[in-house]
Backbone as a ProteinNet text record, in pm:
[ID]
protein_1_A
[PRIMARY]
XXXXXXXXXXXXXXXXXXXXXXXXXXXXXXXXXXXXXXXXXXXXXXXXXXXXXXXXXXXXXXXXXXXXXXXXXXXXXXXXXXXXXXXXXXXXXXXXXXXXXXXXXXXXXXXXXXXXXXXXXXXXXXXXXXXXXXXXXXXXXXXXXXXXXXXXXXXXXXXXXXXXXXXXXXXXXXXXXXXXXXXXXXXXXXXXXXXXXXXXXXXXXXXXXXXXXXXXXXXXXXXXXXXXXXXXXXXXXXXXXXXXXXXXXXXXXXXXX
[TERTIARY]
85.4	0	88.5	33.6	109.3	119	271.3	266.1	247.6	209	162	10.3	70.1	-107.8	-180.1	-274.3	-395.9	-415.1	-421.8	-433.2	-540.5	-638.6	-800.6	-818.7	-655.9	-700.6	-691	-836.6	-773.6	-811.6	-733	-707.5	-766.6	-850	-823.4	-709.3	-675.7	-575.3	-505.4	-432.7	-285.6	-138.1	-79.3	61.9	131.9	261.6	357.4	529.1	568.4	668.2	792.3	805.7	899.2	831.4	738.6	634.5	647.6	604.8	633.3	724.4	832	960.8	1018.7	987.8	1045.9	949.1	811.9	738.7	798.7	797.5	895.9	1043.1	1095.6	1256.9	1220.7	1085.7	1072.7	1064.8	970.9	937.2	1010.2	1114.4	1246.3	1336.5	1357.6	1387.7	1487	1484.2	1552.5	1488.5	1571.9	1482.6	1532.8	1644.6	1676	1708.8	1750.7	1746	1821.6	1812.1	1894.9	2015.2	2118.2	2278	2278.4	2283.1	2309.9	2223.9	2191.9	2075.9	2160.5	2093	2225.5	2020.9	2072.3	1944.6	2037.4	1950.6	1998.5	1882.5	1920.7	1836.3	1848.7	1900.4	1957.5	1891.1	1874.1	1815.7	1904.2	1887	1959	1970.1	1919.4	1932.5	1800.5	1684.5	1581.3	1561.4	1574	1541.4	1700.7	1812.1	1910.5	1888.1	1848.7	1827.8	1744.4	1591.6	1538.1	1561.2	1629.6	1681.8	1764.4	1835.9	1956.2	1888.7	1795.5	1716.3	1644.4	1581.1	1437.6	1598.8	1693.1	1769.1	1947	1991.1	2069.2	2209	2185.5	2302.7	2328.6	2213.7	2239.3	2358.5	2404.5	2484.3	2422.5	2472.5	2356.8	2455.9	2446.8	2517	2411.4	2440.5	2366.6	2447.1	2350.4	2416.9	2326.1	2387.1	2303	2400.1	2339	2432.4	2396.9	2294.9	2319.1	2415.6	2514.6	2570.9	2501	2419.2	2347.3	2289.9	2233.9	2157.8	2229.9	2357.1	2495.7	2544.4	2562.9	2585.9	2517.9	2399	2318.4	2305.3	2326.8	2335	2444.4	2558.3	2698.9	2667.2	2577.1	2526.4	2478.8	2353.8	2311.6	2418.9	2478	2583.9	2663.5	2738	2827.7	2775.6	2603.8	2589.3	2608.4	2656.7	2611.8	2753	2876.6	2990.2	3056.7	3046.4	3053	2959.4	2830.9	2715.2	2652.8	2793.9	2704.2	2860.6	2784.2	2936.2	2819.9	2879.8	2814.2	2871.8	2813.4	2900.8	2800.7	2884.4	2846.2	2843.1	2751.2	2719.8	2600.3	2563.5	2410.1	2432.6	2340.3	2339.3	2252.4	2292	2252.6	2283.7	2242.6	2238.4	2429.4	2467.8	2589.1	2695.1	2815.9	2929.4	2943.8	2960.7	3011.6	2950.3	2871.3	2872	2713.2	2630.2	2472.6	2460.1	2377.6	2355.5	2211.6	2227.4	2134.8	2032.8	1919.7	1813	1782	1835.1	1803.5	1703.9	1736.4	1598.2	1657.4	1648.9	1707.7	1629.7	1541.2	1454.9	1446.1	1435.6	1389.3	1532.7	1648.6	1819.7	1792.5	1706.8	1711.5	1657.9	1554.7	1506	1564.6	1559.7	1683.4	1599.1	1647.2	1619.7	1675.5	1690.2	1776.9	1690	1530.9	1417.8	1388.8	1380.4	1365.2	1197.8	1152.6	1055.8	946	815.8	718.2	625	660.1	555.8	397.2	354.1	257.3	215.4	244.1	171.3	77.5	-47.4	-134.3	-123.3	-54.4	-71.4	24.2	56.1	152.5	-37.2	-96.3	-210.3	-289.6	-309.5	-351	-281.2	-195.8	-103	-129.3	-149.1	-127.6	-210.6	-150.8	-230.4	-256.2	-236.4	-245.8	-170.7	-56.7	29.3	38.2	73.2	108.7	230.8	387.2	480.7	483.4	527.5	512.1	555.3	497.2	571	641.2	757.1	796.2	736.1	591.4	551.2	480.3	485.7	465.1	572.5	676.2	805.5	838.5	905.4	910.9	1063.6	1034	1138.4	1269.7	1280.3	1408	1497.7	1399.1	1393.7	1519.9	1475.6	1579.7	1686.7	1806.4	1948	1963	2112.7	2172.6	2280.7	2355.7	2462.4	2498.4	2648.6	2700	2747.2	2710.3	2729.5	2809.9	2912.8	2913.8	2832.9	2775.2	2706.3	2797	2774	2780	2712.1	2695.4	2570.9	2623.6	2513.3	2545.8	2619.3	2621.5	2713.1	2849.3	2919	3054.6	3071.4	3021.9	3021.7	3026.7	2951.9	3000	3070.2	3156	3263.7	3419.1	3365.2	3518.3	3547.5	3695.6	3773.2	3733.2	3750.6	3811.2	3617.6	3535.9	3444.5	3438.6	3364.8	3414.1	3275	3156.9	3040.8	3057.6	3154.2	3171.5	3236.3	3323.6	3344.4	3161.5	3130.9	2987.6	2919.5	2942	2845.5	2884.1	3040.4	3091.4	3028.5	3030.1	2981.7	2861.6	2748	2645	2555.3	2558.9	2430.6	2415.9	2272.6	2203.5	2094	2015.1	1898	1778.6	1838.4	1735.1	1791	1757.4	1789.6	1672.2	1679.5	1576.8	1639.7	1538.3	1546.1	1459.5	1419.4	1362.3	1449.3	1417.2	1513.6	1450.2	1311.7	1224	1198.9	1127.8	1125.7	1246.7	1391.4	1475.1	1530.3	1415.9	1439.4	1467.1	1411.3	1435.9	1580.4	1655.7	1829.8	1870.7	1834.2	1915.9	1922.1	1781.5	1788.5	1851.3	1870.9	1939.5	2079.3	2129	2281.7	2295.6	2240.5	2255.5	2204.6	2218	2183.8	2263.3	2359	2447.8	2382.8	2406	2326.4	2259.9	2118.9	1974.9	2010.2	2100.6	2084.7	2132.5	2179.2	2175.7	2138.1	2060.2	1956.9	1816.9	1777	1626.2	1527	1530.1	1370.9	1432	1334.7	1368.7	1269.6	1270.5	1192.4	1210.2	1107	1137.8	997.5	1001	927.8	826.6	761.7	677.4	582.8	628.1	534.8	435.9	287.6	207.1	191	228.8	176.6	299.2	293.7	406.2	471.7	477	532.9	715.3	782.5	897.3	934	810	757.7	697.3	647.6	565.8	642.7	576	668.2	631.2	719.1	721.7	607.9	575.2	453.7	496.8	433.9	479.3	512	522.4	501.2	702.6	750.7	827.2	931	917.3	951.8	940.5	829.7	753.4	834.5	888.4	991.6	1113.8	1179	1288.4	1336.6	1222.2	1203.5	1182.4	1044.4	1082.2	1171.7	1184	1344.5	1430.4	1443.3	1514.9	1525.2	1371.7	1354.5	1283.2	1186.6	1140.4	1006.4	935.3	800	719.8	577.1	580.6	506.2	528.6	509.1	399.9	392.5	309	338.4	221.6	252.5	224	291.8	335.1	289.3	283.9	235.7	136.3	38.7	-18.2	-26.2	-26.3	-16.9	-124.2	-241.9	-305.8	-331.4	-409.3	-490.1	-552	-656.1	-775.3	-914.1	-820	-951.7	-966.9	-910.2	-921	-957.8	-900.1	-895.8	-741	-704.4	-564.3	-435.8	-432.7	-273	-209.4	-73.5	3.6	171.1	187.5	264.3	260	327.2	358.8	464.7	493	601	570.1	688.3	635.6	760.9	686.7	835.9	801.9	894.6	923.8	1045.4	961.5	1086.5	1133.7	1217.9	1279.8	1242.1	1132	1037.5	1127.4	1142	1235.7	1242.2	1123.7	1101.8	1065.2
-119.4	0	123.8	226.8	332.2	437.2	482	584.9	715.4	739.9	883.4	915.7	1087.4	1125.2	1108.5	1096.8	1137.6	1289	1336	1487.8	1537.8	1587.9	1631.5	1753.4	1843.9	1943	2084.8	2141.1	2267.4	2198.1	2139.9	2106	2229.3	2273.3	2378	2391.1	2250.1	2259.3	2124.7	2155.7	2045.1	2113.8	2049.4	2119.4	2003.2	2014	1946.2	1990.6	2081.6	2119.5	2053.8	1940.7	1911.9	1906.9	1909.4	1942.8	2086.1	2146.8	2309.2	2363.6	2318.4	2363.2	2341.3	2172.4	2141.5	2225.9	2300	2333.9	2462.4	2534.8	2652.5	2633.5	2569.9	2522.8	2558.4	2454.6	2440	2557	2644.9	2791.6	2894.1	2866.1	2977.6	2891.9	2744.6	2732.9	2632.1	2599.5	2478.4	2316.9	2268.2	2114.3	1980.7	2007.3	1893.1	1923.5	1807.6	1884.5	1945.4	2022.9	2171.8	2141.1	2223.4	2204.2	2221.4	2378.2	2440	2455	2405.2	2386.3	2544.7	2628.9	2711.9	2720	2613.4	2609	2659.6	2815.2	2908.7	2896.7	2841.8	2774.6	2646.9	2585.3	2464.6	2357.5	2396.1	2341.4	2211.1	2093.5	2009.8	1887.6	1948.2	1861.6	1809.9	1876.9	1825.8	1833.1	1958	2013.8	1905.9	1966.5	1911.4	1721.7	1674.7	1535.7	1501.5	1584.1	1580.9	1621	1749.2	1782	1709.6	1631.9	1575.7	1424.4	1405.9	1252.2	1257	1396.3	1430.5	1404.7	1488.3	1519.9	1480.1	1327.2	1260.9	1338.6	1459.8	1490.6	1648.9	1667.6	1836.7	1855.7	1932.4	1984.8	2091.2	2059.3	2189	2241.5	2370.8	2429.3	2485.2	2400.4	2434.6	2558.6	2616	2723.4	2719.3	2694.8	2708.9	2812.8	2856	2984.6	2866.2	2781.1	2744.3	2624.6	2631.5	2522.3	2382.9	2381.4	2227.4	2160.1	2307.9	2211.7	2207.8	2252.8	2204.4	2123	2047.1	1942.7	1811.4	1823.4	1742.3	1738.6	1854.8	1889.8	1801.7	1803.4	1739.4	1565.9	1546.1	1387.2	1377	1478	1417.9	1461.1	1546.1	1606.1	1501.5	1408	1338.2	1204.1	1157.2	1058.4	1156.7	1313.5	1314	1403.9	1377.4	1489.1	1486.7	1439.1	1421.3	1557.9	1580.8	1691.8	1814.1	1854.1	1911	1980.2	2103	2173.6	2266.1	2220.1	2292.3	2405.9	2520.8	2635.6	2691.8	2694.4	2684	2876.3	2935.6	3096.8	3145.5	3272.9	3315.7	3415.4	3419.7	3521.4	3629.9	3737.1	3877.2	3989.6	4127.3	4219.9	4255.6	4174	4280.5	4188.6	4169.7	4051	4156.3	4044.8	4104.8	3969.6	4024	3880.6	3949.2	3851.8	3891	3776.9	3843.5	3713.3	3626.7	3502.3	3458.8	3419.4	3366.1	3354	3194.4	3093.2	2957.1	2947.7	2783.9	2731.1	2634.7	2553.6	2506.2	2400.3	2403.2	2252.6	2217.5	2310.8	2255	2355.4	2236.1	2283.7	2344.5	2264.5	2314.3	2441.5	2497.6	2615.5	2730.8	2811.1	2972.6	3042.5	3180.7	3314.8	3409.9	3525.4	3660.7	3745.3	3714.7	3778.8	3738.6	3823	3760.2	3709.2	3570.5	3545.7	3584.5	3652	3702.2	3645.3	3643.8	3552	3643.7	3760.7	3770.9	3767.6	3738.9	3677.2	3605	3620.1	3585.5	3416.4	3385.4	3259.4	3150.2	3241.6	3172.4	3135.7	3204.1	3193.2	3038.5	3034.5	2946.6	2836.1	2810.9	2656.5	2646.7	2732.7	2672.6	2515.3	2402.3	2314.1	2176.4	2218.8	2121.6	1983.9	2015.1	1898.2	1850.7	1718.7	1696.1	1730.5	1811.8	1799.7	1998.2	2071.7	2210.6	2225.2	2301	2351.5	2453.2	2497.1	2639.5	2780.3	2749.5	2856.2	2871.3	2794.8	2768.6	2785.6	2756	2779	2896.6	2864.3	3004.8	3082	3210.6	3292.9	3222.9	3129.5	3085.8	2980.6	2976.8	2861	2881.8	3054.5	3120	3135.2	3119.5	3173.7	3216.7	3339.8	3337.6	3351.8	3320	3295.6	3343.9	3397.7	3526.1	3405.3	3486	3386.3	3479.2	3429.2	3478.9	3511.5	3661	3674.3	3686.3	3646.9	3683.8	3715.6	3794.1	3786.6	3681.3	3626.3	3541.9	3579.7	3708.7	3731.9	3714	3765.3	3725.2	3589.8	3481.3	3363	3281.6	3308	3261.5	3352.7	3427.5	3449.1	3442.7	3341.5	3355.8	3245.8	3211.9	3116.4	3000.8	2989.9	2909.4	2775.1	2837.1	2760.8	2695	2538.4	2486.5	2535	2589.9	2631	2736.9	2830.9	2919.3	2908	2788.6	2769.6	2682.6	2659.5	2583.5	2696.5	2814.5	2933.8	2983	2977	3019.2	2986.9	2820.3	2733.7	2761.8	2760.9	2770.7	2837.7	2921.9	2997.6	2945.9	2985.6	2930.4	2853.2	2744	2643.8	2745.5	2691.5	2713.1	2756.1	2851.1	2920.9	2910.6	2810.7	2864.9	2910.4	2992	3074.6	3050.4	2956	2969.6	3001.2	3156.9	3175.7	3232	3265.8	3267.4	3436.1	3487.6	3641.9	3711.5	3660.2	3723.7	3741.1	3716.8	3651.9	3792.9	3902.1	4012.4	4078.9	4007.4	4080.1	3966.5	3869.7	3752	3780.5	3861.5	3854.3	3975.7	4098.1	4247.7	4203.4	4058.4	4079.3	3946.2	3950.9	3840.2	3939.1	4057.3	4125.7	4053.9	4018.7	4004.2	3809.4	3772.5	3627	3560.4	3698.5	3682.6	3700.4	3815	3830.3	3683.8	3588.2	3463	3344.7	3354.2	3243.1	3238	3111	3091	3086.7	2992.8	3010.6	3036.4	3128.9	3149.3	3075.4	2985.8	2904.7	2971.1	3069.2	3101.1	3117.3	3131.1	3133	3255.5	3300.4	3453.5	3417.8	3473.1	3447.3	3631.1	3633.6	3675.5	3720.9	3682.1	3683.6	3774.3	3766.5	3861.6	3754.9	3617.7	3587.4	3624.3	3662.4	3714.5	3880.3	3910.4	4096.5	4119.4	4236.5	4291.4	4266.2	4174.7	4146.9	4270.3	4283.9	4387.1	4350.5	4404.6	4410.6	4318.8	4226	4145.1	4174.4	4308.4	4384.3	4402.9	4438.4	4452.1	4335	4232	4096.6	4104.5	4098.8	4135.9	4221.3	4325.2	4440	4396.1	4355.4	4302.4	4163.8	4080.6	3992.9	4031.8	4117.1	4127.9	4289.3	4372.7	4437	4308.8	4202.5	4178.1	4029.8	4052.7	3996.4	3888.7	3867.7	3731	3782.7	3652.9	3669.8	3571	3633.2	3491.2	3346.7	3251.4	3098.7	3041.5	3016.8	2949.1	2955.1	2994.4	2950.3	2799.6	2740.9	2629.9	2573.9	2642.5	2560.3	2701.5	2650.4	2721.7	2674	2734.9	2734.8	2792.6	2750.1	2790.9	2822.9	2915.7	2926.8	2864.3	2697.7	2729.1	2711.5	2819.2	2866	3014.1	3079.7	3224	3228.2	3109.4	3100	3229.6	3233.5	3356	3259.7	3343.6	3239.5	3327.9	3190.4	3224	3225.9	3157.1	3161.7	3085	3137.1	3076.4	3006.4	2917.4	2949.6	2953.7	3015.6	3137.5	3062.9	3034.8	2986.7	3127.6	3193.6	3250.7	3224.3	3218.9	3264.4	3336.1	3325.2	3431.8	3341.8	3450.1	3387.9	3332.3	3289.6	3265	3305.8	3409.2	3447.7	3618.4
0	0	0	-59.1	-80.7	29.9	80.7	219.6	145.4	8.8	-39.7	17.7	134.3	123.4	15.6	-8.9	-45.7	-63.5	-231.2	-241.8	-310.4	-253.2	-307.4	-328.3	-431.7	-445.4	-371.5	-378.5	-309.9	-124.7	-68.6	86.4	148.7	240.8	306	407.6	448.9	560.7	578.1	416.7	430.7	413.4	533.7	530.2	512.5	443.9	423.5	368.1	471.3	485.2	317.9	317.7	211.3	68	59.8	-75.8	-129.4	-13.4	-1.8	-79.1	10.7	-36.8	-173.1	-183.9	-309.5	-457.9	-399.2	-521.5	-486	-436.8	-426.6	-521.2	-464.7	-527.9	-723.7	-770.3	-888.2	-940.3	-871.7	-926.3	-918.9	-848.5	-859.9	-975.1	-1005.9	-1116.3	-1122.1	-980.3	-937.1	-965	-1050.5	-1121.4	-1013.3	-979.6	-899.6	-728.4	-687.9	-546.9	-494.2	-417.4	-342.8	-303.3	-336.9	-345.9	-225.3	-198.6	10.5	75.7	181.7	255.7	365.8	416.3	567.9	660	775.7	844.4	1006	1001.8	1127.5	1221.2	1353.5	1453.7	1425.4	1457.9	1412.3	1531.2	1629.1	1747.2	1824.5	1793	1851.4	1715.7	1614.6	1470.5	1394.8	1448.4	1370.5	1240.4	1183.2	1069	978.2	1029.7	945.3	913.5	1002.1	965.1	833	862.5	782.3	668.8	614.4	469.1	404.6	520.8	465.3	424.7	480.4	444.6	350.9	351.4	182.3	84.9	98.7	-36.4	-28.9	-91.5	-1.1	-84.6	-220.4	-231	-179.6	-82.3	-31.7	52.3	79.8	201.2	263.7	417	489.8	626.4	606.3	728.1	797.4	937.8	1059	1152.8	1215	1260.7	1407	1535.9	1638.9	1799.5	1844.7	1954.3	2090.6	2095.5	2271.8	2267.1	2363.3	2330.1	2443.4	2519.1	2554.7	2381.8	2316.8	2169	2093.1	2063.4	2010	2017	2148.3	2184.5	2095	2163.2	2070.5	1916.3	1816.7	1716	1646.4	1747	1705.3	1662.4	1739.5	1717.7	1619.5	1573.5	1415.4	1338.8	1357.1	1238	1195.9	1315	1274.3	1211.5	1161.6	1077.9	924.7	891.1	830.9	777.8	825.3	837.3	719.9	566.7	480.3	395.7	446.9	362.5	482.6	585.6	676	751.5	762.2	870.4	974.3	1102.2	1193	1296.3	1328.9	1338.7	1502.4	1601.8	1733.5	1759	1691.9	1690	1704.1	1716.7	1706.9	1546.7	1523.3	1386.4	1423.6	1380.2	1385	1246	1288.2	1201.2	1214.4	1335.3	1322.2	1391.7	1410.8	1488.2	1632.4	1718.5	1843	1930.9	2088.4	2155.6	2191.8	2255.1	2340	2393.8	2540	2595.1	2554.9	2551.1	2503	2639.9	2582	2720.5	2761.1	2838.2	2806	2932.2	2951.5	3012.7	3078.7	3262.4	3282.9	3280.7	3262.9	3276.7	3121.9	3044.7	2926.2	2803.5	2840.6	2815	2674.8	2645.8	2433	2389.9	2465.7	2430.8	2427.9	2383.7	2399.1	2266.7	2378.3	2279.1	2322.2	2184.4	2206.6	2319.5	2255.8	2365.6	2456.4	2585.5	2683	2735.8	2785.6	2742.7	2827.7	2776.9	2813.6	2913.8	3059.9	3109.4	3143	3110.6	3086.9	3000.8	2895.6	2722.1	2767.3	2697.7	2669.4	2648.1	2602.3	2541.8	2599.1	2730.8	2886.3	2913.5	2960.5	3039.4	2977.6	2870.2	2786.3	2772.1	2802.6	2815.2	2939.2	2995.6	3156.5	3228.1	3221.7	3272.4	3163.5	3059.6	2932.8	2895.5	2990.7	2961.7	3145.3	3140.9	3304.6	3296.7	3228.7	3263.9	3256.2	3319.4	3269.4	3140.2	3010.8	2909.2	2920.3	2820.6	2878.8	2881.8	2842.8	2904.4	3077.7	3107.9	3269.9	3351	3295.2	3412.6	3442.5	3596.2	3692.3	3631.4	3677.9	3638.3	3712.3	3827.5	3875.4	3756.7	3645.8	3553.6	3447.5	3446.2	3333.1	3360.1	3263.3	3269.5	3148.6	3164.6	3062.4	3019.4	2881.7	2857.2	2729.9	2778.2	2634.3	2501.8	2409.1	2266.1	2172.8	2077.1	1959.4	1871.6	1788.4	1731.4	1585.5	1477.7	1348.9	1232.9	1110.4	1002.9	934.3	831.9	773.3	674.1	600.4	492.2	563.1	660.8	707.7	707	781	797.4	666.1	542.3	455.2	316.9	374.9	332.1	386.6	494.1	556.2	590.7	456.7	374.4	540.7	643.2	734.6	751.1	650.2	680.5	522.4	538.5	431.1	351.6	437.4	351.5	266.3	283.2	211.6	65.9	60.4	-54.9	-162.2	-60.6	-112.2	-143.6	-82.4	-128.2	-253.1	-254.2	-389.9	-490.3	-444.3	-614	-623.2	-525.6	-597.9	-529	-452.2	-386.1	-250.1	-214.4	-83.8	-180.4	-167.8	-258	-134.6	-51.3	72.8	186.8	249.1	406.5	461.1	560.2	671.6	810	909.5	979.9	1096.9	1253.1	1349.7	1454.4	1457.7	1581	1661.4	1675.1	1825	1798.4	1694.5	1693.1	1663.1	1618	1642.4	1436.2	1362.4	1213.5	1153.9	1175.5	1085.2	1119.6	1233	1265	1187.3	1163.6	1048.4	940.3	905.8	746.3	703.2	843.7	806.9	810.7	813	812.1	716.8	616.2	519.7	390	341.2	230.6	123.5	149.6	12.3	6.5	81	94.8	45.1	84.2	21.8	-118.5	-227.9	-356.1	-443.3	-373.3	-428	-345	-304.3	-218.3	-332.8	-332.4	-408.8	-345.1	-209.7	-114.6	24.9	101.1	261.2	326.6	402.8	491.1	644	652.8	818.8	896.1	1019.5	1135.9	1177.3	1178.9	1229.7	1365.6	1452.1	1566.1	1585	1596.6	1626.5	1749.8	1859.5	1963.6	2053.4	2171.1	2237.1	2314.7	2305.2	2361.4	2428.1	2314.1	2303.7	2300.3	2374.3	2337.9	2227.4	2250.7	2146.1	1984.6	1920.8	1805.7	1720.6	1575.6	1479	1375.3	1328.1	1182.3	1124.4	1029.3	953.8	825.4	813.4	649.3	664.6	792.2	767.4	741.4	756.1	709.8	554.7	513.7	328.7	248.6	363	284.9	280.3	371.6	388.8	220.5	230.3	154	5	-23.7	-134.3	-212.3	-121.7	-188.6	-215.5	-161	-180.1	-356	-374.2	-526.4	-476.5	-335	-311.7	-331.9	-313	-338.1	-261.4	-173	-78.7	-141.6	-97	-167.9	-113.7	26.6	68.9	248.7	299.6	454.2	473.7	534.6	508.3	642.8	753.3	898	990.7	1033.3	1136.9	1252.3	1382.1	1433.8	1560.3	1616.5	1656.3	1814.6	1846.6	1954.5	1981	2004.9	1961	2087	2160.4	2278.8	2164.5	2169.3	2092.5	1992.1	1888.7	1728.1	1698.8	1744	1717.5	1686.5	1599.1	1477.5	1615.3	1655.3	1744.3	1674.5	1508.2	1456.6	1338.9	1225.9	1125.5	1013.1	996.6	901.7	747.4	685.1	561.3	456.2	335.6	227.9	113.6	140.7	19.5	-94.3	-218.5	-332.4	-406.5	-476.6	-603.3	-733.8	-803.8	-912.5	-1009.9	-1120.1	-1244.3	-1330.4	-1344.9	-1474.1	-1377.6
[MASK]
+++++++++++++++++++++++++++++++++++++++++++++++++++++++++++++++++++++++++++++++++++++++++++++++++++++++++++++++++++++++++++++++++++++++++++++++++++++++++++++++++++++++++++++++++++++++++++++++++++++++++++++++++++++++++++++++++++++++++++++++++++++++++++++++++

């Protein structure tokens, strides 16, 4: 029997993250599969496993700032240290150091923002799981810890990383971006980046969890000055005591024609 969904068309509500992408890929003009994968938020290796399993001749530079999910990162990396260089930094609009915001119960989580425990949508988890999520944990919960920051245009131009010669040859296929509200200082320090990248796969959160987030237009501007165009939201993410989108992720591309 066949493990292909079942596709009826106009879906009102089917997501499928590697479909997405790869119909994106086609429409910027890409026929086969994606040369450079550069996945910033790298977490502890989810995303990289998976690209590297949809597409077995990609290479993908992971880029992650906490080092507990570095750690872990290092584990998938090394089934894969042949199509994959991993770079223990935070990315920003600008190089220097910030402290980042972690979590002691829950080691993997981190952000540049520090996290909102009167958000709205703290109140609304509260109680849902028997183990606390991180939006329940107490402020004794938080720490933080100074990181290297870099943009991505430095990082892959500088000879000592082997992705940069990969950028030479052929672009970015795909950049994605979950870094917890912190996506529009990634994409202000990747200008030269973005003018040869084909699709951006990144994250938009709605809500304040991470503070009052920015307009989403200014993401749109950022993107298409820069020749993209958006593709498809690709995951929602809901409220659904409120019905309020609490976040999305967004594939944009650079058309072909």
């Amino acid at each position: 029997m066949s493990s292909e969904p079942k596709i009826h068309g106009l879906d009102p509500m089917y997501f499928d993250r590697r479909r997405s992408v790869e119909g994106a890929l086609k429409w910027s003009g890409v026929s086969s599969e994606p040369r450079l994968v550069v996945d910033i938020g790298a977490n502890v290796g989810q995303t990289l496993e998976s690209f590297l399993s949809w597409w077995p001749s990609t290479r993908c530079l992971s880029i992650e700032p906490l080092p507990e999910a570095f750690t872990e990162l290092q584990v998938v990396g090394e089934k894969y240290r042949e199509r994959s260089e991993l770079i223990n930094c935070g990315v920003g609009s600008k190089t220097g150091s910030m402290m980042l915001n972690g979590s002691k119960a829950q080691s993997t989580n981190s952000s540049f923002h520090k996290f909102n425990k009167s958000a709205e949508t703290v109140q609304v988890h509260r109680g849902l799981r028997e183990a606390p999520s991180i939006f329940e944990l107490s402020d004794d919960d938080s720490y933080q810890v100074e990181v290297e920051i870099k943009t991505l245009d430095a990082i892959l131009t500088e000879s000592k990383y082997e992705s940069a010669s990969w950028f030479r040859e052929n672009g970015v296929d795909v950049l994605k971006t979950d870094t917890q509200g912190w996506e529009l200082e990634v994409l202000q320090g990747a200008g030269e980046v973005l003018k040869q990248t084909k699709v951006v796969l990144t994250e938009w959160q709605f809500d304040d969890i991470y503070g009052q987030p920015p307009p989403l237009h200014e993401l749109d501007k950022i993107l298409s000055d820069a020749g993209f165009r958006l593709w498809d939201i690709s995951h929602i993410y809901k409220d659904l005591k409120s019905m309020r989108t609490i976040w999305v992720d967004l594939i944009y591309a650079r058309p072909s024609h």
